[in-house]
C-alpha positions in Angstrom: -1.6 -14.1 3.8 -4.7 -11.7 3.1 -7.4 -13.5 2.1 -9.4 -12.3 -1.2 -11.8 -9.0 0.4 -8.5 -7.7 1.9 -6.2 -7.7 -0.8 -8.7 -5.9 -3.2 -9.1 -3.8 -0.3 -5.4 -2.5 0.1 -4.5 -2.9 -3.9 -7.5 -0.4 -4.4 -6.0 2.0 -1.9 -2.9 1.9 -3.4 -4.7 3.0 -7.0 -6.3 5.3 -4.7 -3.4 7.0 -3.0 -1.3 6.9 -6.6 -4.2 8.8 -8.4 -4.6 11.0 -5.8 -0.9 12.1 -5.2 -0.2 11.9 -9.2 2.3 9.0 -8.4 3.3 6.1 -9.9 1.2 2.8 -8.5 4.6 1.2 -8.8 6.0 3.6 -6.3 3.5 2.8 -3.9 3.7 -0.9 -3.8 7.3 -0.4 -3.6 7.2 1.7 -0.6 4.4 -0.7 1.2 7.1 -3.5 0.6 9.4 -2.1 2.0 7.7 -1.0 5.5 5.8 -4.4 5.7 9.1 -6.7 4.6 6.8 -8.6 2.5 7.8 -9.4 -1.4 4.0 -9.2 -2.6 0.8 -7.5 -0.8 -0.7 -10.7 -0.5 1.8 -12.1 1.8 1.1 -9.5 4.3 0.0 -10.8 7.9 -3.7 -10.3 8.4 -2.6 -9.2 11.7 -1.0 -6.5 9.9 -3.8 -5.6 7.5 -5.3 -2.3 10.1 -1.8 -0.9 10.0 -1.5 -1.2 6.6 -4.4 0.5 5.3 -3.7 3.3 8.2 -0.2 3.2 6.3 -2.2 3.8 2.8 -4.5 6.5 4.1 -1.5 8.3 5.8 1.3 7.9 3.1 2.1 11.5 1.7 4.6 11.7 -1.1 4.5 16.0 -0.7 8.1 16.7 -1.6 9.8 13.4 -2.8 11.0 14.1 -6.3 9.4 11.1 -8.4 
């Protein structure tokens, strides 16, 4: 489970790479569910919180209808 710092961390990059792409945040967090098998963000690994965010930061929606 992330603790606290992280979680803002990655939810904050998901507003990020939603505003940034013009996507739904909704969209996002689906997507991150999906690769990282967890129900919520907080319930992700901290093991797995580097890939995550390297996840975030390379996530390109360029060409999937919304």
């Amino acid at each position: 489970m992330l603790n606290q710092n992280e979680f803002n961390a990655v939810t904050s990059l998901v507003a990020y790479v939603a505003y940034a792409q013009n996507m739904n945040e909704e969209k996002i967090h689906a997507a991150f569910k999906s690769v990282f098998g967890v129900a919520d963000i907080k319930a992700l690994p901290p093991a797995q919180y580097d890939e995550a965010m390297r996840f975030l930061l390379d996530l390109r929606f360029d060409g999937v209808i919304n």
